[in-house]
C-alpha positions in Angstrom: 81.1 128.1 -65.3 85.0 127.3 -65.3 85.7 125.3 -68.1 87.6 122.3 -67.1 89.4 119.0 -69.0 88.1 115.9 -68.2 89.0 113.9 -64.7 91.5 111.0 -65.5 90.2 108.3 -63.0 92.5 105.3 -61.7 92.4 102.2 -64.3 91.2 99.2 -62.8 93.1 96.8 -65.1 96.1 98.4 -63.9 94.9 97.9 -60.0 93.7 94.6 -60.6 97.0 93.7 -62.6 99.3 95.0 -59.9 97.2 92.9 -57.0 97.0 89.5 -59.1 100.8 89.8 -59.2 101.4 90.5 -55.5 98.6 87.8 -54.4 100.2 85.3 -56.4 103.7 85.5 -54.4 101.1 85.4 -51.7 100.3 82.1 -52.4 103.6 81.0 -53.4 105.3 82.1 -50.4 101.8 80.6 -48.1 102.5 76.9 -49.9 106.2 77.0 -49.7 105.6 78.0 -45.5 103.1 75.5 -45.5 105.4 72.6 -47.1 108.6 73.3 -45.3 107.3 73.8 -41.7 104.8 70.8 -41.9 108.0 68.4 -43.4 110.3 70.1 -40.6 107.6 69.0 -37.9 106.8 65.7 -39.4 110.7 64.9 -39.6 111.3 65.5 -35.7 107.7 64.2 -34.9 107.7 62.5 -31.1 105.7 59.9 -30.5 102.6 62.1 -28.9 101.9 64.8 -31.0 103.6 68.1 -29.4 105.3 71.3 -31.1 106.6 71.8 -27.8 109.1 69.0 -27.7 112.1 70.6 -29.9 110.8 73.8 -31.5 115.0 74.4 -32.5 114.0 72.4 -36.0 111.1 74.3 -36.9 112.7 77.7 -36.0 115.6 76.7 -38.0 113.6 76.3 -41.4 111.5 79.1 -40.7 114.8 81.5 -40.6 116.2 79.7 -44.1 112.1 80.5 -45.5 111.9 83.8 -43.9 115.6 84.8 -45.5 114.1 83.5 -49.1 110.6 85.4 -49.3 112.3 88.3 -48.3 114.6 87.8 -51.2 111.8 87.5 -53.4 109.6 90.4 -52.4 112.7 92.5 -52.7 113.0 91.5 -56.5 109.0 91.8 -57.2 108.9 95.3 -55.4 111.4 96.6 -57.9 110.2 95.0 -60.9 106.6 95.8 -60.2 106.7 99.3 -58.9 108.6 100.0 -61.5 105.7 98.5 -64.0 103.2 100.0 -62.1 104.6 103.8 -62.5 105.6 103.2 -66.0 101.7 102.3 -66.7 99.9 105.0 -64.5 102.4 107.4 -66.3 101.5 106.5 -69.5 98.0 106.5 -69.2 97.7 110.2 -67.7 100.1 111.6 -70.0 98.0 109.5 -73.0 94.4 110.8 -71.9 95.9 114.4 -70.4 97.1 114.9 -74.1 94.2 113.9 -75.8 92.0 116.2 -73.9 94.2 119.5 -73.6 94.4 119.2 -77.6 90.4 119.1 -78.0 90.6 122.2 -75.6 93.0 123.9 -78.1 96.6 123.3 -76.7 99.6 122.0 -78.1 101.2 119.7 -76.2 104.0 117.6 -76.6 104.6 115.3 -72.8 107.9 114.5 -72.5 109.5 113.1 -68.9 110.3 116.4 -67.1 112.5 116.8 -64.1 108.7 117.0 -61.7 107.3 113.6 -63.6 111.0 111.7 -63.1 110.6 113.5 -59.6 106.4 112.1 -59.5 107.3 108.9 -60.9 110.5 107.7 -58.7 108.4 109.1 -55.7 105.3 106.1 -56.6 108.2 103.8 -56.9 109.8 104.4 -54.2 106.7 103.7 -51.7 105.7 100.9 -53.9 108.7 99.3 -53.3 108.7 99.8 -49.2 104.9 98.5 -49.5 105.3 95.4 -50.9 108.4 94.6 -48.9 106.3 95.3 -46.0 103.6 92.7 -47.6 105.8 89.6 -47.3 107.7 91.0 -44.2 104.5 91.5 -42.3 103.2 88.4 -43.3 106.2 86.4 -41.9 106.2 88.0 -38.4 102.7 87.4 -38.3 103.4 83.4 -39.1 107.0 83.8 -36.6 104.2 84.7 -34.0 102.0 82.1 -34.8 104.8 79.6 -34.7 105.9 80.8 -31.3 102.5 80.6 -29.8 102.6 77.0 -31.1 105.4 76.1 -29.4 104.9 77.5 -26.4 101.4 76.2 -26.4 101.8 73.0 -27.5 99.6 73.2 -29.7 99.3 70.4 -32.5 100.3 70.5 -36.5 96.7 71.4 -37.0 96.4 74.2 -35.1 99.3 75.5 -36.7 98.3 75.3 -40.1 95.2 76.6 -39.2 97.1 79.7 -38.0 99.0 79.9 -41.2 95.5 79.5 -43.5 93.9 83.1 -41.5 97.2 84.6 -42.1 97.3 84.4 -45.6 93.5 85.9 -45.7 95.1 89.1 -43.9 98.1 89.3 -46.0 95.6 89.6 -49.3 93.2 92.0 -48.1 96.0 94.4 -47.0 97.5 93.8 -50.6 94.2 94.4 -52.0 94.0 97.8 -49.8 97.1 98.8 -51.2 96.9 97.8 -54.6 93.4 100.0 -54.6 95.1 103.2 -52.8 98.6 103.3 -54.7 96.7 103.2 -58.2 94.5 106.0 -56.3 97.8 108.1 -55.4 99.6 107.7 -58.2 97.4 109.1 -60.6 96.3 111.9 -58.7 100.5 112.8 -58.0 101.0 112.8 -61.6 97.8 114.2 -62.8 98.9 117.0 -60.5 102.6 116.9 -61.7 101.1 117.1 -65.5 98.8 119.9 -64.7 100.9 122.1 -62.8 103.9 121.9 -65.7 101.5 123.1 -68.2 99.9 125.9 -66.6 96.9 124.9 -64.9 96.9 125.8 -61.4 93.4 125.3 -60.1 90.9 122.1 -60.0 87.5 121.5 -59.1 86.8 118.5 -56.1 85.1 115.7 -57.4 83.5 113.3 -54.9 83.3 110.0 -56.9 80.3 108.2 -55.1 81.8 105.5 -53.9 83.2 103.5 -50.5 80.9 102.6 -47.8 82.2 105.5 -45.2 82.5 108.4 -47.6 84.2 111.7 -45.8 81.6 114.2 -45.1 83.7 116.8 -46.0 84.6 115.5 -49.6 81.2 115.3 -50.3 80.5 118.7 -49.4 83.4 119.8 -51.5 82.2 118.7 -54.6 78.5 119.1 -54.2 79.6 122.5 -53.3 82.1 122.7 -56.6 84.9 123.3 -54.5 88.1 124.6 -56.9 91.5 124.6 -55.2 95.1 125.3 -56.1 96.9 122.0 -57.4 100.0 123.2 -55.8 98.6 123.6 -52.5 96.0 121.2 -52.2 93.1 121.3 -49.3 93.4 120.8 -45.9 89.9 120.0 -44.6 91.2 120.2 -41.1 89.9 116.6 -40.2 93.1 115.7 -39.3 94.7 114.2 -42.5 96.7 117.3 -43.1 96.9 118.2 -46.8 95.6 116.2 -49.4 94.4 116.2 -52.9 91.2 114.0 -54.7 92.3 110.6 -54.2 95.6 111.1 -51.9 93.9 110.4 -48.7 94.0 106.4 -47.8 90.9 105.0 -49.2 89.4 108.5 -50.8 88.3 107.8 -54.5 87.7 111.8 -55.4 89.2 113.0 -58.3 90.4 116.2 -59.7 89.2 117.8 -62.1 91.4 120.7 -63.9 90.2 124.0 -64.9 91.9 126.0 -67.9 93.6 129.1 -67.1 91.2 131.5 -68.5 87.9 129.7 -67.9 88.2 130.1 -64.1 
């Protein structure tokens, strides 16, 4: 039987750390919509209750709101993905060290052209991801507003709109938040291996999700090992992929020692 390092598995503080932070400009950005469009509509109020009547007030602080939030997510997508590399970095290179030493090697991890390559690569889609958070959230709250208007539809229903939005907003955060921490450690757990020799890993299905892939499954009950450079393409469609790349798939690698194989 190959002998193998242990699999390094996503951290959950660092998932649950990264979506606390995103959910709470959520709600930040959900109140100050709230606030501003209810005083905007409450300021031109006409004596029946319409949003139909002038909808030029309403669109006008919308724009100044929308312009703002933007702002911020911009700033958080830096500072965070930035965070959030510099932590899924350390903790691979911490517990990749720790376990190619009990397996005899001597290691010293420093930040190598591939890992500055690995780790501006997770920023980089971090940072178009949680723009797209906010962004998505306000043309989904532009749409509602324009339905309003057009509708006539009163204060309440609007603000009813703008409650279910922010419910969609945080479970596509939450989705995210689960997947990135996913992806980024398998890129760099790859990234590590491949720099310091180890070419091959075995599929490891990890038991969990509700609508597990067939064909992960099989790979690991059947102890599937794979090139790291390469990956696996189980033709269904995804194209190439690697434990834990696909959206969703919680599979980890796990790395043989050249040698053992």
């Amino acid at each position: 039987m190959p002998k193998t390092l242990n699999p390094i598995r996503p951290a959950a503080p660092t998932r649950i750390q990264y979506q606390k932070r995103v959910d709470a400009l959520i709600d930040e950005m959900a109140d100050s919509l709230m606030y501003w469009l209810k005083a905007a509509y409450r300021a031109n109020e006409p004596a029946t209750v319409d949003l139909g009547h002038d909808a030029l007030p309403l669109q006008n602080a919308f724009d100044k709101l929308r312009r703002r939030w933007l702002r911020r997510f911009d700033t958080l997508s830096e500072q965070l993905s930035e965070w959030f590399a510099t932590s899924v970095e350390n903790r691979v290179d911490r517990n990749m060290k720790a376990d190619m030493r009990k397996a005899g090697f001597t290691v010293k991890f420093q930040q190598s052209p591939a890992m500055r390559e690995a780790f501006e690569a997770v920023v980089a889609e971090n940072v178009a991801l949680i723009k797209s958070i906010g962004a998505q959230h306000l043309e989904g709250v532009q749409v509602a507003l324009s339905q309003s208007v057009a509708t006539g539809r009163d204060l309440a229903s609007l603000t009813e709109h703008l409650t279910k939005r922010v419910g969609i907003t945080k479970r596509r955060a939450a989705l995210i938040a689960r997947d990135q921490t996913n992806k980024a450690t398998a890129m760099m757990v790859r990234t590590r291996a491949l720099e310091n020799g180890i070419t091959k890993a075995r599929w490891q299905h990890s038991a969990g999700g509700k609508t597990p892939r067939p064909e992960h499954v099989r790979a690991s009950r059947d102890r599937l090992v794979f090139n790291l450079a390469d990956g696996v393409d189980f033709e269904n469609g995804e194209g190439t992929v690697w434990p834990g790349t696909a959206i969703n798939c919680r599979c980890v690698a796990i790395p043989v020692i050249p040698g053992f194989d």
